[in-house]
Each structure stands twice: as structure tokens, then as C-alpha cells.
C-alpha positions, -999 to +999 in steps of 0.1 A: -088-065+633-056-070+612-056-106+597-032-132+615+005-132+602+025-161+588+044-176+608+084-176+613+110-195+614+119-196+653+144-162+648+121-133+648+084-118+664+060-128+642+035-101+652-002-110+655-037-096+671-060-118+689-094-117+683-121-104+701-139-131+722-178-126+714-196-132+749-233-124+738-239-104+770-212-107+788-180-083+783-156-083+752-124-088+752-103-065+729-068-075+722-054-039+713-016-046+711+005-063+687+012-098+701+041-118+695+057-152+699+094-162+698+113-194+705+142-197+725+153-228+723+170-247+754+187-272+737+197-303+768+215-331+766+196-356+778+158-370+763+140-345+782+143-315+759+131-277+765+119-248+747+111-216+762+085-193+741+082-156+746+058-130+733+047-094+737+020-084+761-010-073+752-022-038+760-055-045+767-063-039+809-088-067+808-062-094+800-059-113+833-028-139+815-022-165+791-021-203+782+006-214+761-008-241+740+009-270+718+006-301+702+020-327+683-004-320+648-005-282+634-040-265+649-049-292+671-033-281+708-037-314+728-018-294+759-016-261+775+005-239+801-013-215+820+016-188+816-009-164+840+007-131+837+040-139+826+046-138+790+075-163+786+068-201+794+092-232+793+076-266+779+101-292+785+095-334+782+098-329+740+107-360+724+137-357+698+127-353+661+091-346+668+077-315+654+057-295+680+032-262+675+025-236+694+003-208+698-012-187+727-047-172+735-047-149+765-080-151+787-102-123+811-110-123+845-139-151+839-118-174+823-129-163+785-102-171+760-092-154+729-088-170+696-051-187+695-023-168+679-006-170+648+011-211+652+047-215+656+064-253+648+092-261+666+112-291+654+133-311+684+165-313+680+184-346+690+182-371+668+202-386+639+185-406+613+206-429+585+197-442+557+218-460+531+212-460+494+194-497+478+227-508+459+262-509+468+281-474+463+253-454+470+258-429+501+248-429+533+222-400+542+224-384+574+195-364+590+190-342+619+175-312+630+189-279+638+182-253+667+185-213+657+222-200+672+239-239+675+262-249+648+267-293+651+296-313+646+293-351+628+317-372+638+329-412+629+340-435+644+351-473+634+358-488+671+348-459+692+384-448+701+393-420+679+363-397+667+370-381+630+350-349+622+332-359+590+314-325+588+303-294+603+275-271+599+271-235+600+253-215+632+222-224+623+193-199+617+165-217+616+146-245+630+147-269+606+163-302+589+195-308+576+216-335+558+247-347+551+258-372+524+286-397+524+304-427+503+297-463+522+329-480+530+331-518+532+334-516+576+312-501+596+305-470+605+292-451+638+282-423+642+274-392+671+265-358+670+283-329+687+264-296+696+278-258+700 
């Protein structure tokens, strides 16, 4: 048995083996192939985001499917999908900004489980968070997370009339945070986010 991966950063495999489930005298289950999970990130517009996680059947014939578990704190899976034999599975209802983890176990014909899999975090995107500096002149700090393969558009606006492009960001590659810094003016400000 290999020791578990690390995990990634929502654009590749990251390639794990389950463990062997000890039953005492009932069979064991031997996870023989590399196993695998990948994000593929749904991104909606509405507050009822979507991921979709994929990973690489196991080899072993006594695999009878999978639960795709997840959770809102890193090792503790307060939910799961039974996936059964497929090995991709959609979790959708994931509130904007929160940071979900995931992992898999795959389970016999009795219902035994495997160890989970090497955990994947998945950061949801939709959300923009200000914060202005304690004194006058200091910027204006603008959050917001990033899906793999999207690149965003932060636009301004005065009187929401005409929308002004303040900046841009590159496809992203990751899951993760990003921020943007600007000068406070003397009106206000609004701001949206525009997703590609």
C-alpha cells in the first residue's frame, strides 16, 4: 500500500490507493488501481452552485460503487453521494465563498467502505468581499474566488448606468482567492462581477 498523495489544486488527478478494509472474518477489500479525483467545476449563476467530481475506477472486481463524501471542515464529511458505479457525481446547493472538501471511499457488495481518498477543497465561487482601509486614502480591497478555466471581469459603477471595467484577471488555474486593490474616491462606488 503506497501512502496517500497530496492533494491538488482542482487542475489535475491526484492519484491515490484506498486502503484495504480489515473485516476480521469477513472478506477484504483490495483496492488494486490507482484512484483519482478531479473537479470540474460548474460554475451557475444563481446561489445554487455545482461541482461535478470525477475519478478513476478502481480495478478491483469486488468494488460494488462509491460515495462521494464532503463537508464544510477538512476530514470531517458531514454528507455523502452514493455515486454507485458511476465514477463522476454532481454536488450542487454550495453556498458562495464557502470552502468545501471532498473525498471518496468505494464500498463491496455488503456495504463495507474503504478508507476515504486523498481530500480535495473546493472553494465556491460567487462572492465579492470589500473592505476599505481604517483612514482616509487607503484602498479599497476586493476579494473573490476563482474557478480553474474562467477568467472574471470587475466592473464599477457610480449610478448603475454605465459599467467601467476596473480590472480583469487571467484564465484562472486554480481554485483559489484573488484580490484586487483600488484608490477610494470621495462618491460611492458599486461594484459586480462578470464571469467567462
Amino acid at each position: 500500500m503506497r501512502a496517500p498523495a497530496d492533494s491538488f489544486r482542482m487542475t489535475a488527478f491526484v492519484e491515490d490507493t484506498l486502503s484495504k478494509i480489515n473485516t476480521g472474518s469477513r472478506r477484504r477489500i483490495g483496492f488494486l488501481g490507482l484512484l483519482g479525483l478531479c473537479l470540474l467545476v460548474c460554475v451557475g449563476a444563481s446561489a445554487d452552485q455545482s461541482v461535478t467530481l470525477a475519478w478513476n475506477p478502481s480495478t478491483d472486481p469486488n468494488v460494488a460503487g462509491y460515495f462521494l463524501c464532503y463537508g464544510t471542515n477538512s476530514g470531517s464529511y458531514t454528507s455523502q453521494i452514493d455515486a454507485g458505479t458511476n465514477t463522476t457525481a454532481a454536488v450542487s446547493g454550495l453556498r458562495e465563498g464557502q470552502t468545501y472538501y471532498f473525498a471518496f471511499t468505494a464500498y463491496d457488495a455488503q456495504g463495507l467502505q474503504s478508507d476515504p481518498s486523498s481530500e480535495v477543497p473546493y472553494i465556491t465561487p460567487g462572492i465579492l468581499l470589500l473592505s476599505s482601509g481604517e483612514k482616509a486614502g487607503d484602498p479599497v480591497n476586493i476579494r473573490f474566488p476563482v474557478a480553474p478555466m474562467h477568467w472574471y471581469e470587475l466592473q464599477a459603477t457610480p449610478d448603475f448606468q454605465s459599467w467601467n471595467t476596473v480590472w480583469q484577471t487571467a484564465p484562472a488555474t486554480s481554485n483559489d482567492w484573488v484580490q484586487f486593490s483600488e484608490p477610494q474616491t470621495n462618491s460611492a462606488r458599486f461594484y459586480r462581477l462578470v464571469l467567462h
